[in-house]
C-alpha positions in Angstrom: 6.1 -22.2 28.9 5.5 -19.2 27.3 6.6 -19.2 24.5 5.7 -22.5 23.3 2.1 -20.6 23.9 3.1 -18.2 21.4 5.0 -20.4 19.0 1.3 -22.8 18.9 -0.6 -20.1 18.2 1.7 -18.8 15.3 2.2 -22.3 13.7 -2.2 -22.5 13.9 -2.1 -19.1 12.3 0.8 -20.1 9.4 -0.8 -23.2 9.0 -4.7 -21.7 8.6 -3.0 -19.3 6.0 -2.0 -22.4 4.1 -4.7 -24.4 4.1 -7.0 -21.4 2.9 -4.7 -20.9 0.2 -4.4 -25.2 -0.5 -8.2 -25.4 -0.8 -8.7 -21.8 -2.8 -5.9 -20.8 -5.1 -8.2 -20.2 -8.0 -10.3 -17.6 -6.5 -6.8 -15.8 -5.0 -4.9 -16.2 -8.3 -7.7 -15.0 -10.0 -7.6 -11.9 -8.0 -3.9 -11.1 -8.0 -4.6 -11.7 -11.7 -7.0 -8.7 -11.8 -5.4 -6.4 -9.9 -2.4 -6.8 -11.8 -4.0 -6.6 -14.9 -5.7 -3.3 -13.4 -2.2 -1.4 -12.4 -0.8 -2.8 -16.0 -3.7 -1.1 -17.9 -3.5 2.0 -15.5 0.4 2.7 -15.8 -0.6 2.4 -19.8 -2.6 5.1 -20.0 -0.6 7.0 -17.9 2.6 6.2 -19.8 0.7 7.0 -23.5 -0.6 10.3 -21.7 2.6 11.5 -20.1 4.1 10.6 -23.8 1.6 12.3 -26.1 2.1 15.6 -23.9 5.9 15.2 -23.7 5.5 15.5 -27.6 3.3 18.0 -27.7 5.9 20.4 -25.8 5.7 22.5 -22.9 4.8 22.5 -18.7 2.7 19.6 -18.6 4.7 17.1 -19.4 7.4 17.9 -17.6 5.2 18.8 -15.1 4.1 15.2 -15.0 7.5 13.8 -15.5 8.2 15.7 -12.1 6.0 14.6 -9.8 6.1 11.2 -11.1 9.6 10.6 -10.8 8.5 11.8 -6.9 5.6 10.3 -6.2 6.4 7.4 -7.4 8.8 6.3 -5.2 7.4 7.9 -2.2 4.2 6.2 -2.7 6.3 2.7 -2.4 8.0 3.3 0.7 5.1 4.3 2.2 3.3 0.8 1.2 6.0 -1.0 2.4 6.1 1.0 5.6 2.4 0.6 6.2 2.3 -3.3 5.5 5.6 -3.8 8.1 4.4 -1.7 11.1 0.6 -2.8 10.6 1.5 -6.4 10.1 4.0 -6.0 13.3 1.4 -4.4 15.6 -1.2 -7.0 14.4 1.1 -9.7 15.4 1.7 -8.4 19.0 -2.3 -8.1 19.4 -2.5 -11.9 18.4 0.4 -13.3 20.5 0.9 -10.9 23.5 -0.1 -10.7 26.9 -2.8 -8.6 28.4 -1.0 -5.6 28.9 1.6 -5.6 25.7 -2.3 -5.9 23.7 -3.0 -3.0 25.5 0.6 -1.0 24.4 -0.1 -2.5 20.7 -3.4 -0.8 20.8 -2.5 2.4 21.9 0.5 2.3 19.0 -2.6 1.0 16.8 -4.0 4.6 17.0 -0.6 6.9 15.9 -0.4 4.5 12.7 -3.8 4.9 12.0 -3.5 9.0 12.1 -0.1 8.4 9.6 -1.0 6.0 7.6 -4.3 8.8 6.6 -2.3 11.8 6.4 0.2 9.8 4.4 -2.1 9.0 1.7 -4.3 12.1 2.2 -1.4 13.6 1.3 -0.4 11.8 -1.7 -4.5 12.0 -2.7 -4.1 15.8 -2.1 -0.9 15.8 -4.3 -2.0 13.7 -7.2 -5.2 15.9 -7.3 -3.0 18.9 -7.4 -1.0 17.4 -10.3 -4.1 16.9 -11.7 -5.4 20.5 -11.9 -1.9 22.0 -13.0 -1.9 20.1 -15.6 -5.7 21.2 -16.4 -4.5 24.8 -15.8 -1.1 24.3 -17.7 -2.7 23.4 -20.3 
């Protein structure tokens, strides 16, 4: 009897999810729209910076090259990370009981602590990139 509980209330959530995006796909495609137009026009810029001072010669662009080829990937994975765990602990605060909502919440806390010092970090780093290549330069 249980789980039929929790299988009702996550075919209610799946099928609020659709209905939202039945009666408003304009105003979400439009949005993907932007932000993919957004990260487009930002990994231009970056790409004609990072190739006017590869041609110019020197640190900086290698510099650059570096940390990209680095951060890059690292920033993914740690997306992807963030979206699984979150979207798994918010699941067991919708569907549990009484006391595994209390367990979620306490592992609610610990991924809120490293999902900020993973992108601190990654802020920190691309600030750093930032001055060396100021200073390099």
């Amino acid at each position: 009897m249980r789980t039929y509980s929790k299988i009702k209330k996550i075919s209610i959530i799946i099928a609020i999810i659709i209905i939202i995006n039945v009666l408003y796909p304009s105003a979400s495609i439009y949005a993907w729209s932007g932000i993919i137009q957004s990260g487009r026009d930002f990994t231009r810029t970056a790409d004609t910076q990072m190739i006017g001072d590869m041609q110019a010669g020197g640190a900086q662009g290698q510099l650059q090259q570096v940390s990209r080829q680095i951060y890059v990937p690292l920033m993914v994975i740690a997306i992807i990370l963030a979206t699984i765990i979150g979207t798994i602990i918010g699941i067991k605060i919708m569907i549990a009981s009484v006391d595994e909502k209390a367990k979620a919440k306490e592992a609610l806390i610990p991924f809120v602590i490293g999902c900020m010092v993973a992108f601190g970090a990654f802020t920190i780093w691309r600030m750093a990139m930032t001055i060396g290549t100021g200073i390099v330069a």
